[in-house]
N, C-alpha and C positions, 0 to 999 in steps of 0.2 A: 329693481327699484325697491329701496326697504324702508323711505321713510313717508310721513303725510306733512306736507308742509299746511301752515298755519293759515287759514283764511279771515276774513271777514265774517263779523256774528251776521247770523242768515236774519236777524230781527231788525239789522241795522243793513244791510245791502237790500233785503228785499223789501224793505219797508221805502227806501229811497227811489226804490227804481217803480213803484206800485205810484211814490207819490209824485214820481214826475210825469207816468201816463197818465196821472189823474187831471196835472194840471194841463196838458196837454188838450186832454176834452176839454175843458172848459174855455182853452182857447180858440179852438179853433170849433169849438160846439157855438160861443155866443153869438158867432155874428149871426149863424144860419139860423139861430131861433129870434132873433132879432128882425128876420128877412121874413119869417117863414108862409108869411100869406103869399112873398113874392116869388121864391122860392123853394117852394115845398118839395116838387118831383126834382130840382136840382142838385138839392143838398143833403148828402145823408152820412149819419154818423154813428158807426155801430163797432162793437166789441167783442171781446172772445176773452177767455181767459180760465185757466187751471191750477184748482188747488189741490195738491198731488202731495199724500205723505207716503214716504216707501221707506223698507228695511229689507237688505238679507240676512242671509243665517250665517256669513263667514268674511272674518277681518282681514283675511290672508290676499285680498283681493278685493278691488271698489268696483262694483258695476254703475257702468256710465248710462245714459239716455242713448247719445251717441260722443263722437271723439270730438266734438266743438268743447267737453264739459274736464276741468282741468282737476275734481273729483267727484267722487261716488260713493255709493251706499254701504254701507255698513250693518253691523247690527245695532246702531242707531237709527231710532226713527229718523225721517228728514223732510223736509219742506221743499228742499232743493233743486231733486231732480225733475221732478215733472211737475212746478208750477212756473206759470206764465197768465201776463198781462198783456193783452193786444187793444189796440185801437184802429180802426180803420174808416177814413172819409173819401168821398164818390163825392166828385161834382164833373155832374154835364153839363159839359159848354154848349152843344149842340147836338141834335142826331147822332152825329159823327165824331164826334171826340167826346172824350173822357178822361178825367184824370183821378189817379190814385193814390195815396196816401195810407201807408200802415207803416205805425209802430209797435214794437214789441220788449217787456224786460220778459227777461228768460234768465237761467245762470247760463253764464256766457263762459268764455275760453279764459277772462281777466277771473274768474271766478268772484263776480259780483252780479246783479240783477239791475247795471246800468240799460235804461232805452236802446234799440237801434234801429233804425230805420230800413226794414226790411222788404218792403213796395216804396218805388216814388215814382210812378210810370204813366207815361200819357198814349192814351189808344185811340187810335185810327180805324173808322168801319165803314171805309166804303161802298161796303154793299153787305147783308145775312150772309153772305159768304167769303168775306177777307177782314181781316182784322190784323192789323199792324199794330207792335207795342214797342215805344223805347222810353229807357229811364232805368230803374233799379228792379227785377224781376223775380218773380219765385224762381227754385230749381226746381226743374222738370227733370233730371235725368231718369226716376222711376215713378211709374204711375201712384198716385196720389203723392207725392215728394213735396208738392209746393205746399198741400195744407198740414204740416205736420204738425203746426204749432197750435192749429184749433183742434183742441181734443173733441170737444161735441164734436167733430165732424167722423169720429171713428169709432167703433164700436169697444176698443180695448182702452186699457188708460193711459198705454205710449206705443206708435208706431212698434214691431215686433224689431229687435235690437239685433239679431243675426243679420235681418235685410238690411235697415235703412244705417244702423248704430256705424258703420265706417264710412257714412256721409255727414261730414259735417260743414257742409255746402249747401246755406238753406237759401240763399239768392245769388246774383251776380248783377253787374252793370254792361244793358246791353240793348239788343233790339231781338225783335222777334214776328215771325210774318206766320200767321195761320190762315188757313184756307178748308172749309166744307163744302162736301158734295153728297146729297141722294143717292145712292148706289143699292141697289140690290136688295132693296127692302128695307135698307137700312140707311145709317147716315156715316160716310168716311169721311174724317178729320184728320188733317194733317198739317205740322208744324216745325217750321227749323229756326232754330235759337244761334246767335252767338253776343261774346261780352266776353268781359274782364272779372274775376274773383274778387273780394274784396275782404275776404276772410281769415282767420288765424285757426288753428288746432294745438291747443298746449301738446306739451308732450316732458314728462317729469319736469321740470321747473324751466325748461325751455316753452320757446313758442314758437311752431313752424308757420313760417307770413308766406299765404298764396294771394295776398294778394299782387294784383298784374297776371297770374293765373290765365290764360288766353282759355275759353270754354266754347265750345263749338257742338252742335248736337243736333238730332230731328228727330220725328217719333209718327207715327203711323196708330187715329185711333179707327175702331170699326162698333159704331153700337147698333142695337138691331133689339128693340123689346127691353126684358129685363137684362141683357146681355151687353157688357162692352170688354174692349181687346186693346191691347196696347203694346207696340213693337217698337226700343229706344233702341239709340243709339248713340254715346255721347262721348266726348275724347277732350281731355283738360291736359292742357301743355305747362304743366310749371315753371314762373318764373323766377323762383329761388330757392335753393337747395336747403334739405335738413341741417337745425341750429345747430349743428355737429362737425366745424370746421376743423378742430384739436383734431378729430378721429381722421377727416379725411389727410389730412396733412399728415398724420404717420403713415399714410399705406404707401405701397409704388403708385405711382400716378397713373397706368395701369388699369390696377385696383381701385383706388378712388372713382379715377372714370366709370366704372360699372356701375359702382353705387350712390352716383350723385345721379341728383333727381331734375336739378335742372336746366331747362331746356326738352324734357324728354315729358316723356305722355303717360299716362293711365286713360286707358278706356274702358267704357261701362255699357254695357248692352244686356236689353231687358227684354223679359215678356210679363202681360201683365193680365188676367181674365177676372172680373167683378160679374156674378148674379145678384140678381137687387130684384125678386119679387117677393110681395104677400109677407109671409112671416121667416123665410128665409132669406141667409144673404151668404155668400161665398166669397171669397177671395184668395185667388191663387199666383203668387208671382214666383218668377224665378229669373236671376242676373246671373250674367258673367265680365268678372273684372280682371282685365289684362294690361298689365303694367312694362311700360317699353324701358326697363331700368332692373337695378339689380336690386332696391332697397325693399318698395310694398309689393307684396308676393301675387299672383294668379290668384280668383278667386272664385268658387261659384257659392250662392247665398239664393236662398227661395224658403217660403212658407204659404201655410195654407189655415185659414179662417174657418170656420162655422160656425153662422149665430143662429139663432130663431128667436122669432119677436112674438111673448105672449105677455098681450097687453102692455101694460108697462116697465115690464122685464123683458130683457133681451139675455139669456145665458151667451156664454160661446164656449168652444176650444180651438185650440189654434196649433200648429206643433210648427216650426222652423227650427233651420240649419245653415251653417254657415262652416266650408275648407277652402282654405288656401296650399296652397307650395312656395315653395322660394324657388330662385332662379338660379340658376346655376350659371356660375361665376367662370369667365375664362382663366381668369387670373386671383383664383381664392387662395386663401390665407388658412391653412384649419384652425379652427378651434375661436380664432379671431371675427372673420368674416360670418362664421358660423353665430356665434352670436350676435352681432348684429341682425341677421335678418330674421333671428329668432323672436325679434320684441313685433314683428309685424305677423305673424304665425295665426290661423284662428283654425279653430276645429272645436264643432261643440253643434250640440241640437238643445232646442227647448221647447217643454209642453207647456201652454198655456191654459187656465183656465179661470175664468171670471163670471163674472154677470152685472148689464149695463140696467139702473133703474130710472127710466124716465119721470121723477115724481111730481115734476113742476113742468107748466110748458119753460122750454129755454134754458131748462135746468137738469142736469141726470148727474147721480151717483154711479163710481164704478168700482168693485172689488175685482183686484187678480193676482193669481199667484202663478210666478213663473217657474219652473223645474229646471234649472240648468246643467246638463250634463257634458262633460269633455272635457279631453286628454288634458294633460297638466301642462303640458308646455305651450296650450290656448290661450295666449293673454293678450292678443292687437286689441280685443274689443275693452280690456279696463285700463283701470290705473293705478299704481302702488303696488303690484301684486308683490306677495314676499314669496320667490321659488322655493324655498324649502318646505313652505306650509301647503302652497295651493296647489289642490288636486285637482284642479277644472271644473268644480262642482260645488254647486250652491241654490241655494231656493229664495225667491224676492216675491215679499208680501206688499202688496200694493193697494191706497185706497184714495179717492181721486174724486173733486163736486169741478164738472165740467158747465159753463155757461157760453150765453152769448147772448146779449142786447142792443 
């Protein structure tokens, strides 16, 4: 891919999509402050939201957030990739239900910062220990996944882009039954999800539509003190093939059948360990992603945190990695086939290092800078890369005012 197609000015998309959650609060803010003596514990309206300007050091290649983002950084500054605007309203109908409501502008796959409606889910809690959800859901596939979008909720200024950067699956439409139990000192949580996709992933001036996506998954947590654990496991059935109909219509039919994607599966299976005391915190994940198709490759992806909290700075370092493979073809093409599953290819590690400044309640500053190192033929995680320039390597200076009210 050699060229950058033309966007929308970021002054004029993200200014539209800022002022449509704005209006939003206020619509759906009035009635409840209207009500509020009557009201008070039923209705609540709060936000999240990230101002994120980032740059790397090389044009030969756009680093993404993750693959929902249709482009990426440069050695221009940008507003682009890690800001967002969230709104989210709770009303309790009773003990036992609850409904949810969050919107969010983000740069999205259409590459603009229109709204979408990322929660719209009504919960059921028959007892401190079962809790039913259907409606529009966060993804769970990896632990913390569903809050990617509240940066105050993490200690760096984006998710770490080896792990989460080839999910661009931040909800689905579905139901969901969780169940806790007391165990062993501790407390074991356990949850299984299914639902339909509803999502796109550009991909050079295409757009691959999962939505109808069948998504199926459970997860196993165990916390106990400062300690919690988490074992996924989650399998998305595609239900429509890469926007690359020309290409499969030339191969043998064969061939194409290998590398058409739907009908057929990717699954993702995690582990996930969080420490959270005092002034320390950890975090260590590690996934493997196996794909029942010829197109997105095997993959394994993990990283690892360390902050310490003194006072209202919190430094970290972090280091993650992410390799894949391709699959091997019964009926390959050389030179052909080979390139194709060469745009899904990822290998590469990154150091990170930052520090998170809490200087307002509700409010924290974040500086980081990522070190990315790896092979040149590493490009599933960008966009635009130009093959003769990029060596797999590049460095992204990041600076980020994370809130929530």
């Amino acid at each position: 891919m050699d060229a950058d197609p033309a966007g929308l000015p970021l002054t004029a998309s993200l200014g539209r999509g800022f002022q449509a959650l704005c209006l939003l609060c206020l619509v759906v803010g009035q009635p409840a402050l209207g009500r509020a003596s009557e009201r008070e514990s039923a209705f609540s309206l709060h936000g999240f939201g990230t101002l994120g300007l980032a740059r790397s050091t090389d044009d030969s290649a756009q680093f993404v957030r993750d693959l929902s983002q249709p482009d990426g950084l440069t050695e221009t500054w940008s507003f682009e990739t890690d800001s967002v605007l969230g709104l989210q309203a709770n009303l309790h109908l009773n003990p036992e239900f609850e409904g949810v409501v969050q919107a969010a502008s983000r740069y999205n796959p259409q590459g603009n910062f229109k709204p979408e409606l990322t929660w719209a889910f009504l919960s059921y809690t028959p007892s401190p220990a079962v809790t039913i959800r259907a409606g529009r859901l966060g993804n769970e596939f990896y632990m913390l996944a569903d809050s990617r979008l509240v940066g105050y909720s993490y200690v760096t200024v984006r998710p770490p882009v080896d792990y989460f950067g080839t999910l661009p699956f931040n909800y689905f439409d579905g139901l969901d039954l969780g169940a806790a139990k007391p165990l062993a000192g501790g407390l074991f949580k356990a949850k299984v999800y299914a639902g339909l996709s509803r999502e796109q992933s550009p991909w050079a001036e295409l757009q691959f539509n999962m939505s109808g996506s069948l998504l199926v998954g459970a997860y196993l947590d165990f916390i106990k003190g400062p300690w919690q654990f988490r074992l996924g496991h989650a399998n998305l059935r595609f239900d429509q093939d890469l926007p690359v109909e020309d290409f499969y219509s030339a191969l043998p039919p064969a061939t194409a059948d290998e590398l058409r994607v739907a009908d057929k599966s990717t699954s993702f299976t995690a582990f996930g360990a969080v420490y959270d005391s005092g002034p320390l915190q950890t975090q260590f994940m590690l996934s493997r992603t196996l794909s029942h198709h010829g197109a997105f490759q095997d993959a394994w992806a993990g990283y690892l945190i360390l902050s310490y909290r003194m006072r209202t700075l919190t430094p970290f370092i972090g280091l993650s990695a992410a390799k894949s493979s391709p699959k091997e073809l019964d009926n390959p093409i050389p030179g052909y086939t080979d390139a194709f599953q060469a745009d899904f290819y990822n290998d590469q590690r990154t150091l990170l290092l930052g520090t998170r400044w809490d200087f307002m309640k509700n409010l924290c500053l974040k500086v980081q800078t990522d070190i990315v190192r790896g092979k040149p033929e590493s490009r599933f995680l960008y966009r635009w890369e130009n093959p003769d320039d990029w060596d797999g390597s590049m460095t992204v200076f990041s600076l980020a005012l994370d809130f929530i009210f």
